[in-house]
SEDRENGU-672167 format. One record per atom (N, C-alpha, C, CB): y, z, x. Coordinates in steps of 0.02 Angstrom, whole numbers, padded with zeros to 5 digits, always signed. Each point is the difference from the previous one (the first is absolute). Glycine has a CB too. Layout:
% SEDRENGU-672167
YZX/...
END
This chain:
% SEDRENGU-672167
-00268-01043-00391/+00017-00008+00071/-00053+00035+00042/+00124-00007-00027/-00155-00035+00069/-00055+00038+00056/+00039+00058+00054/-00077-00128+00004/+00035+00180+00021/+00013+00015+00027/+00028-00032+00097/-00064+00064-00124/+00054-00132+00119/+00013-00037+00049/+00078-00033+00003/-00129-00014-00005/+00128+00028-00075/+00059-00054-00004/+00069+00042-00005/-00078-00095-00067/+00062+00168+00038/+00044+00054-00005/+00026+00010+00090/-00073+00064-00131/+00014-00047+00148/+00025-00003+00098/+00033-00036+00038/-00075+00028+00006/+00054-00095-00039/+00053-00043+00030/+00067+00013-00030/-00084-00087+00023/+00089+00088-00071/+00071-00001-00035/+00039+00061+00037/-00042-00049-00128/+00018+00111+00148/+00023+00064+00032/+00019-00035+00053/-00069+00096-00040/+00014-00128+00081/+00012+00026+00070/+00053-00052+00025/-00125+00054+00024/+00135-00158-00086/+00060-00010+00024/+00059+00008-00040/-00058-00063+00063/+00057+00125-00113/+00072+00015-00001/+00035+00042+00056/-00024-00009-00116/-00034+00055+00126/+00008+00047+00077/+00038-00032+00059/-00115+00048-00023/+00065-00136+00033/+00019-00017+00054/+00085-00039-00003/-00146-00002+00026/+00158-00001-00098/+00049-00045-00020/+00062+00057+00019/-00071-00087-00106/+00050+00146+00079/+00073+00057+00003/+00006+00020+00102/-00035+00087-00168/-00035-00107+00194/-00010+00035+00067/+00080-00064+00040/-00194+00053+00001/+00155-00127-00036/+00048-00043+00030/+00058-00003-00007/-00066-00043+00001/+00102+00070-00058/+00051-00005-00020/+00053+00074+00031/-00069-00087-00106/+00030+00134+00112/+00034+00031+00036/+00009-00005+00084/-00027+00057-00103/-00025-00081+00135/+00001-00059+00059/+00067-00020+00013/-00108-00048-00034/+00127-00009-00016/+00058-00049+00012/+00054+00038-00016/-00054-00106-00025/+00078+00164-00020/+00025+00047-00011/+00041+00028+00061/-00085+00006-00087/+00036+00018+00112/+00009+00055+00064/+00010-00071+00073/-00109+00142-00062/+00078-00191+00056/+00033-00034+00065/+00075-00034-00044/-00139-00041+00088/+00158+00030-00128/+00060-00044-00007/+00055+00060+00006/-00053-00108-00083/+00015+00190+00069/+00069+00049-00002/+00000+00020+00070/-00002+00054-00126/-00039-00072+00176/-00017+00024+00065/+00060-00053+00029/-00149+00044-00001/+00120-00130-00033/+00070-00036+00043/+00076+00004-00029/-00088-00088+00033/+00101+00110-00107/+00076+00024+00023/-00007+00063+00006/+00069-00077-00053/-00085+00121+00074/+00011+00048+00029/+00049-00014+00075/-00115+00042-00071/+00062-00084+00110/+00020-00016+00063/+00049-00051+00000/-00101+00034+00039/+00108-00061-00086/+00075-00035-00003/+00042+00047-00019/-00031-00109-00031/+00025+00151-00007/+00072+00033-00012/+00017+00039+00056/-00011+00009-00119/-00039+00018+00171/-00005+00043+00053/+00029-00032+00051/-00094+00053-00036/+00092-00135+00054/+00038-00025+00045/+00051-00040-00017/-00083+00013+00053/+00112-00009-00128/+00062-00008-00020/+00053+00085+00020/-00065-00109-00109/+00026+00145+00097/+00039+00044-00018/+00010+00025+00090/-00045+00029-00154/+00007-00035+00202/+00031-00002+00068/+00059-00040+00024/-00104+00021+00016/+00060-00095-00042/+00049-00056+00005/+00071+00011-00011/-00088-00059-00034/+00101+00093-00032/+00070+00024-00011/+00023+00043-00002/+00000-00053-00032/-00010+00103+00066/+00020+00055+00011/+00055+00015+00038/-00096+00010-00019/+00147+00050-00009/+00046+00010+00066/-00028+00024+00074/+00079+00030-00093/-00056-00079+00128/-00046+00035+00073/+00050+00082+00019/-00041-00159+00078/+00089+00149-00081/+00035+00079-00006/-00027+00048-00035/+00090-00046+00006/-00099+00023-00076/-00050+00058-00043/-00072-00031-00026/+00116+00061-00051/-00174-00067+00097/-00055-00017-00043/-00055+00022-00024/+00037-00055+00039/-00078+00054-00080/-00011+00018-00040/-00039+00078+00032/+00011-00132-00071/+00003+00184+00029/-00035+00077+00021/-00085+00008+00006/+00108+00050-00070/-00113-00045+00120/-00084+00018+00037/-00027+00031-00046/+00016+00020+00117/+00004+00004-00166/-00023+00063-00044/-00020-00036-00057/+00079+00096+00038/-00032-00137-00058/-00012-00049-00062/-00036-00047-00015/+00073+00021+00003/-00051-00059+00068/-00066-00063+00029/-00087+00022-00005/+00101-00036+00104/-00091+00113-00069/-00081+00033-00023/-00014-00019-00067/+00007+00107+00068/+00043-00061-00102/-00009+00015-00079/-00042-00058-00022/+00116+00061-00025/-00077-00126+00035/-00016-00059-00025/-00091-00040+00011/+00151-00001+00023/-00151+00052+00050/-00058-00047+00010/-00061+00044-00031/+00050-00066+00117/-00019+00140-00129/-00053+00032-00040/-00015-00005-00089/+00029+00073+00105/+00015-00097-00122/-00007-00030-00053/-00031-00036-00004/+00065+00019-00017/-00053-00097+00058/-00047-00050-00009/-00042+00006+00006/+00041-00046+00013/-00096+00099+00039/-00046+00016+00006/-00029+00030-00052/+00030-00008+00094/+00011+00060-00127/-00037+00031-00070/-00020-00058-00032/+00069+00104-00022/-00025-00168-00006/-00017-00029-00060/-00085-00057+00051/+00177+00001-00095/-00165-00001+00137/-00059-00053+00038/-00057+00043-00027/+00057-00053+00127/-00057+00131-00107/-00074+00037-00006/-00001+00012-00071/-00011+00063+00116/+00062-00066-00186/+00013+00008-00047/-00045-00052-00036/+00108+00055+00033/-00089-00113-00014/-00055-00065-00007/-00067+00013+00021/+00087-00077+00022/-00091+00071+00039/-00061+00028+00041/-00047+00022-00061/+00069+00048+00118/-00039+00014-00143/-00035+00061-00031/-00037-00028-00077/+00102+00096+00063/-00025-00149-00099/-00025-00015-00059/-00060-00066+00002/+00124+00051-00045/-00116-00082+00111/-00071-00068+00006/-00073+00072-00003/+00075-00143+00126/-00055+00166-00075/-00070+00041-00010/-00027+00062-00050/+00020-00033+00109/+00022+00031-00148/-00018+00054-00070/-00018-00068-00047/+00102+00131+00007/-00052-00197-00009/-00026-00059-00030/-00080-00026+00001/+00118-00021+00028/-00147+00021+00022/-00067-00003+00033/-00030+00052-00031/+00026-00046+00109/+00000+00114-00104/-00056+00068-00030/+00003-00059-00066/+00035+00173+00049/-00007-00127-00075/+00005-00026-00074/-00048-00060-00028/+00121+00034+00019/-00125-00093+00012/-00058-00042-00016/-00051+00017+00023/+00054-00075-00007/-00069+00105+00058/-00070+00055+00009/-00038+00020-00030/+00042+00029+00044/+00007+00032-00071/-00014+00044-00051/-00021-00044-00065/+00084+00091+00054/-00039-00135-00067/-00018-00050-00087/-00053-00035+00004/+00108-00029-00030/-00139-00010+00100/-00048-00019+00013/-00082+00047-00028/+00099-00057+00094/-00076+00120-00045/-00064+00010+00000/-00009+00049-00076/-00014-00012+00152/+00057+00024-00173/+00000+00032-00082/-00023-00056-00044/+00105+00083+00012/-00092-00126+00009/-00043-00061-00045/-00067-00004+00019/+00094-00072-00008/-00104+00092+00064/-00066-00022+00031/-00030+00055-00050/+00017-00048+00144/+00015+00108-00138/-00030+00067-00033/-00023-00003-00078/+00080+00061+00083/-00031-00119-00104/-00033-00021-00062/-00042-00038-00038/+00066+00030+00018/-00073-00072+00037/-00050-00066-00020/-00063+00033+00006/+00065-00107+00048/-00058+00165-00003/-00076+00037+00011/-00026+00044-00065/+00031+00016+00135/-00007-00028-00193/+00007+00044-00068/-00034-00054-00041/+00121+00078+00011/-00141-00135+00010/-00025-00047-00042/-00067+00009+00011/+00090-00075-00002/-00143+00085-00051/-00058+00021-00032/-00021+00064-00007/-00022-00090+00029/+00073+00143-00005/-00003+00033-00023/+00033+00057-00050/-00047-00058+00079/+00000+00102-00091/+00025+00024-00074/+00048+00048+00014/-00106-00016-00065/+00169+00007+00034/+00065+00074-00009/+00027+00008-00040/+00029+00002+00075/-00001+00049-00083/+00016+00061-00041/+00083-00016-00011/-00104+00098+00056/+00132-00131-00105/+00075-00013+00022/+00018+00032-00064/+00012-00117+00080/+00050+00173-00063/+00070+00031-00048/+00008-00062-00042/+00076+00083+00091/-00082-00100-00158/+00026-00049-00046/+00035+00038-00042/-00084-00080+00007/+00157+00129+00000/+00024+00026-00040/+00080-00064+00003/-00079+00153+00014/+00069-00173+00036/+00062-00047+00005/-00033-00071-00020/+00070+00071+00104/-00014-00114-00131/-00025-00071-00018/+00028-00043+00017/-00034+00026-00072/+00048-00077+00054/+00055-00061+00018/+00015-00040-00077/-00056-00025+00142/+00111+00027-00168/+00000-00019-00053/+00052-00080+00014/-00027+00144-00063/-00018-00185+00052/+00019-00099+00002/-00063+00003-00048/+00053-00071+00148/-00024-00018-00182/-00010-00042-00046/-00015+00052-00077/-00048-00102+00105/+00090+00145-00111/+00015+00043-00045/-00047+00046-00043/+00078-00079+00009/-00105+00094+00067/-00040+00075-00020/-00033+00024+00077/-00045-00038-00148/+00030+00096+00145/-00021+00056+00031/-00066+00015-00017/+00106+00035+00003/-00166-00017+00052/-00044+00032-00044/-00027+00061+00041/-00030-00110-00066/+00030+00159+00030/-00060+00074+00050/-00054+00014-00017/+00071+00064+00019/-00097-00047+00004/-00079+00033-00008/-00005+00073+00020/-00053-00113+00030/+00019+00138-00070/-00016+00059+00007/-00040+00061-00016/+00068-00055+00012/-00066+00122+00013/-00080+00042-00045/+00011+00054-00018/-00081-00036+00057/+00081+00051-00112/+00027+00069-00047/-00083+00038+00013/+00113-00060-00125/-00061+00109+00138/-00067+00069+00004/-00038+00025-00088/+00092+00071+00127/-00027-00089-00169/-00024+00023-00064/+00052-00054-00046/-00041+00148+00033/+00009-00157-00110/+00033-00012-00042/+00057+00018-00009/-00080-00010-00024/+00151-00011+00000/+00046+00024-00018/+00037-00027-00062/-00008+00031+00111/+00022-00010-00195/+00026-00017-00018/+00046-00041-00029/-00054+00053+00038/+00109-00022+00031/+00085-00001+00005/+00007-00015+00061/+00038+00082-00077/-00043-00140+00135/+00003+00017+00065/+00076-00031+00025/-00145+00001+00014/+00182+00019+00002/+00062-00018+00006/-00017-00052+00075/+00074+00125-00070/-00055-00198+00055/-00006-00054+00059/+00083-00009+00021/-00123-00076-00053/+00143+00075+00110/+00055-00012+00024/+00019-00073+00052/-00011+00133-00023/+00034-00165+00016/+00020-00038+00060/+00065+00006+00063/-00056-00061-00093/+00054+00066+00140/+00055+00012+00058/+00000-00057+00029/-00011+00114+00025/+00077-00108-00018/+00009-00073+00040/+00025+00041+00107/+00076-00106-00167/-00067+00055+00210/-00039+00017+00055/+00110+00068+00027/-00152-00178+00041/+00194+00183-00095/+00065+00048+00003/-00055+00077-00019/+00134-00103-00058/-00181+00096+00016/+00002+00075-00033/-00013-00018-00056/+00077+00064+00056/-00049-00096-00101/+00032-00014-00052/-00042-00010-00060/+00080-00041+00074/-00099+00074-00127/-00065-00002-00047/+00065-00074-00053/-00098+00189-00003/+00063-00235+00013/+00005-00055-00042/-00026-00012-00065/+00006-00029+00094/-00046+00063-00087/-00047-00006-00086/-00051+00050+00002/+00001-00134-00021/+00001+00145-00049/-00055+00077-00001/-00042-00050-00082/+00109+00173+00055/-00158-00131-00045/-00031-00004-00094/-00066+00052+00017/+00027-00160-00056/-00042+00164-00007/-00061+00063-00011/-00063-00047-00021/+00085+00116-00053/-00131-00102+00073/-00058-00053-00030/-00067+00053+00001/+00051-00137+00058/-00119+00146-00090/-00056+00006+00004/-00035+00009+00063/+00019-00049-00091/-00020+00069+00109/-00045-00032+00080/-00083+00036-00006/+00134+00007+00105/-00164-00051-00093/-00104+00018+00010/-00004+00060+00058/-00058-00153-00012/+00016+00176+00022/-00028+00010+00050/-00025-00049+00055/-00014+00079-00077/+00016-00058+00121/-00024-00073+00063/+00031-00051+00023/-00079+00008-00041/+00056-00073+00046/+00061-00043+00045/+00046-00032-00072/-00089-00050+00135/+00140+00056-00129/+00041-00063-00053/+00051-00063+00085/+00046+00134-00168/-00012-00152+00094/+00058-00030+00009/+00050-00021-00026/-00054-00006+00042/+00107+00015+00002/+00078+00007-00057/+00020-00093+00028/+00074+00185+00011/-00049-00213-00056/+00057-00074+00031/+00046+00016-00033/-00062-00106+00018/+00136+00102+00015/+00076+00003-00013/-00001-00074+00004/+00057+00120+00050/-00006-00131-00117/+00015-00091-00004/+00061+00023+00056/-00026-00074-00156/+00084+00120+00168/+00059-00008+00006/+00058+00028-00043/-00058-00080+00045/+00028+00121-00101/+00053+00006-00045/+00009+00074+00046/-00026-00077-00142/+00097+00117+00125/+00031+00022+00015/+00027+00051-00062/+00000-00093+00093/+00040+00168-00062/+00007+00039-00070/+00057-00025-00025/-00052+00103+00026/+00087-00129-00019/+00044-00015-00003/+00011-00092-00041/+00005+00113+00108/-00049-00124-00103/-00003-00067-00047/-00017-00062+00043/+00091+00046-00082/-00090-00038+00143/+00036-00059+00036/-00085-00014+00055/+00184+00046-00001/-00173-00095+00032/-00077-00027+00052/+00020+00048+00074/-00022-00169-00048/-00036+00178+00081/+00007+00025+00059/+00036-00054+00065/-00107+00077-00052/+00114-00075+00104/+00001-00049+00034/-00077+00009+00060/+00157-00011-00029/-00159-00030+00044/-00069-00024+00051/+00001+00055+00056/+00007-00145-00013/-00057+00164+00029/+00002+00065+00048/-00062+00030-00004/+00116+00025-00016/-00118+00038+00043/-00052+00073+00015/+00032+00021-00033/-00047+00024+00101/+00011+00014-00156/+00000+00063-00053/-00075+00043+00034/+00065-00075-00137/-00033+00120+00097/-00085+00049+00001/+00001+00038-00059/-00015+00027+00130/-00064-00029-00128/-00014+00050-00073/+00018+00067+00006/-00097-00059-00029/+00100+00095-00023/-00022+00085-00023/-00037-00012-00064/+00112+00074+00045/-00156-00018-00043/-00030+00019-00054/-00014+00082+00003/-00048-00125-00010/+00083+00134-00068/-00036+00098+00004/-00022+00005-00073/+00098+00080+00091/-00139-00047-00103/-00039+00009-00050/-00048+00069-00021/+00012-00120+00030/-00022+00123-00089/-00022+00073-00007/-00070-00011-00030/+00122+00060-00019/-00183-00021+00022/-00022-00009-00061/-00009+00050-00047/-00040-00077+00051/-00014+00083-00115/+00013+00009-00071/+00015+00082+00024/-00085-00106-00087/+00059+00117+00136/-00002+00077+00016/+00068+00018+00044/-00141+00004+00002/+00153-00048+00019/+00085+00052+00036/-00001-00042+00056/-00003+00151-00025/-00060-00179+00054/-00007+00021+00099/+00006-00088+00023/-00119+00139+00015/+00148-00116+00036/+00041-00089+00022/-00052-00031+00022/+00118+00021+00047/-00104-00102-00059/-00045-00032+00025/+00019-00040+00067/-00043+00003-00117/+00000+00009+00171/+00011-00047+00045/-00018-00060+00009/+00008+00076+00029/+00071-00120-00012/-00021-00068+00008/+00021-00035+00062/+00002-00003-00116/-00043-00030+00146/-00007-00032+00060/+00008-00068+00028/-00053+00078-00019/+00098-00104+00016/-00002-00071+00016/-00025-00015+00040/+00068-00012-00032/-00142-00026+00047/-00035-00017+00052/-00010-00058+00002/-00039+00085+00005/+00023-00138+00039/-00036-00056+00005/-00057-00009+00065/+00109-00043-00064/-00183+00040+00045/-00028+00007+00033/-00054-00076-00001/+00039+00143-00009/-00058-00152+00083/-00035-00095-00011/-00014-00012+00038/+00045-00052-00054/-00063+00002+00074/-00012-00053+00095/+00081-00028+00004/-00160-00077-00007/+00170+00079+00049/+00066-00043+00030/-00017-00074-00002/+00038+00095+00086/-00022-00135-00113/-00025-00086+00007/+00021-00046+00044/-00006+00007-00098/+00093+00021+00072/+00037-00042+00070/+00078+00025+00005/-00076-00125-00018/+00109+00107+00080/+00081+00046-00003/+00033-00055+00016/-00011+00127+00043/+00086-00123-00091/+00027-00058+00007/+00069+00022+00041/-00060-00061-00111/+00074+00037+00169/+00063+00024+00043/+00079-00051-00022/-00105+00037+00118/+00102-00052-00180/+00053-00047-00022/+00065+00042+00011/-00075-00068-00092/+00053+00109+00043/+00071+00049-00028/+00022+00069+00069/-00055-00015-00165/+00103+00036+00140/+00036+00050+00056/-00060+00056-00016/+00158-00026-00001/-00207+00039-00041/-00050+00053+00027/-00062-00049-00004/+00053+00128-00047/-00109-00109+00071/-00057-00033+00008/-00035+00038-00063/+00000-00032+00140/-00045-00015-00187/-00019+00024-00054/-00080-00022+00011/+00122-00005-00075/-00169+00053+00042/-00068-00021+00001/-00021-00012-00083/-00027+00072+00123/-00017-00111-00123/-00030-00028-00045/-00065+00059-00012/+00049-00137+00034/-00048+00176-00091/-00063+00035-00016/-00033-00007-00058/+00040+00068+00062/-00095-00083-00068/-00043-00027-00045/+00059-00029-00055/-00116+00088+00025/+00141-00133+00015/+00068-00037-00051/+00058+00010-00017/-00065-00016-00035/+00074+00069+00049/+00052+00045+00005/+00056+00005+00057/-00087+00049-00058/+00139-00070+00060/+00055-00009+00038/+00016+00084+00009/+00044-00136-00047/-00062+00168+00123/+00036+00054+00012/+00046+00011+00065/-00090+00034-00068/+00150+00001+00083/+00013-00002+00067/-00080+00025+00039/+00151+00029-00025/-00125-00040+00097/-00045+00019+00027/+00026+00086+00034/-00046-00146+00013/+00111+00166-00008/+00040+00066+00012/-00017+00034-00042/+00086-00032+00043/-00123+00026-00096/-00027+00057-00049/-00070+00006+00012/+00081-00021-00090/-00103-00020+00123/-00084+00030+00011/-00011+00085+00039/-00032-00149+00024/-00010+00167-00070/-00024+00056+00033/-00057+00042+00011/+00083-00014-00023/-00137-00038+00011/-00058+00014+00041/-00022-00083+00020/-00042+00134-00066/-00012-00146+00112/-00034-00055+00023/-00078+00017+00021/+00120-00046+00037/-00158+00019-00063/-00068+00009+00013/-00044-00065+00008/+00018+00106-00060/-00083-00117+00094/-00034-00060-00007/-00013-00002-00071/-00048-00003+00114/+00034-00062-00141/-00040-00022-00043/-00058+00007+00016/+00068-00059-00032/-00111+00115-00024/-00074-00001-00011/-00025-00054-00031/+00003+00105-00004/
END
């Protein structure tokens, strides 16, 4: 989806909720005033209706008019704001960033991370979390020094498949000498292209499907 085509889609759902609260607020405006000259209409002229109450009433209606009022024009922010955060992203294309890849997306039945061990380890205990807390699967594996990578098919400790979602890695590890190794989930590349399909906007990095809410650096391409 272009960044042209995302804008349009904002600005007429915007205009669609702006209209709809429009007809909203005039159809409750006209019975309002029908019930207001029913309720004269029949009134006891001996006892009618209390000056005090009649206010009440018209201050109410007034709350819910500016009540509307308030939600068309926070409706408007709101596509503003989504507009130009897109704009903020399309501007990430050719160049190179630095994106958190400790989280993944696990569809068509696997997951994959990347990542860079400071040192060899053994025994490195790999964990998976799903997006509760929740360590879903653990195992111990070898790990190199330098960049690897782990893929989860989906299995689970428990015997059973994950369901489709954000997990994120852990990894802790020792090496032969005692002292922990640090590991870093990074993904670093040119941005190629961002696709605004899904409820987050994701960038494409050197092939690599990442959100774009995890980037955390941006620099030109040398």
């Amino acid at each position: 989806m272009s960044i042209t085509s995302a804008s349009n889609s904002l600005f007429s759902s915007s205009s669609s909720s702006s209209s709809s609260d429009a007809s909203a607020l005039s159809g409750n405006y006209q019975m309002f005033l029908q019930l207001l000259v029913t309720q004269m209409q029949n009134q006891n002229p001996l006892d009618p209706t209390d000056a005090t109450e009649f206010t009440n009433q018209l201050v109410q209606y007034s709350s819910v008019e500016q009540q509307i009022k308030m939600n068309s024009t926070l409706s408007d922010l709101k596509t503003m704001f989504a507009v130009q955060n897109a704009m903020a992203m399309v501007s990430y294309v050719g160049k190179t960033v630095t994106v958190d890849a400790s989280a993944a997306e696990y569809t068509d039945g696997k997951a994959t991370w990347n990542f860079n061990a400071s040192a060899a380890s053994d025994s490195a205990t790999i964990s998976v979390v799903d997006s509760d807390g929740n360590t879903v699967y653990t195992t111990s594996e070898k790990l190199s020094s330098g960049n690897g990578q782990f893929v989860w098919t989906g299995e689970t400790n428990d015997g059973s498949l994950a369901s489709s979602g954000t997990y994120t890695l852990k990894i802790s590890g020792k090496t032969s000498s005692g002292t922990n190794v640090t590991y870093k989930s990074e993904v670093s590349g040119v941005v190629e292209s961002v696709d605004f399909t899904g409820d987050t906007p994701m960038l494409t990095v050197d092939g690599q499907s990442v959100s774009a809410y995890l980037v955390k650096t941006v620099k030109p391409t040398s």
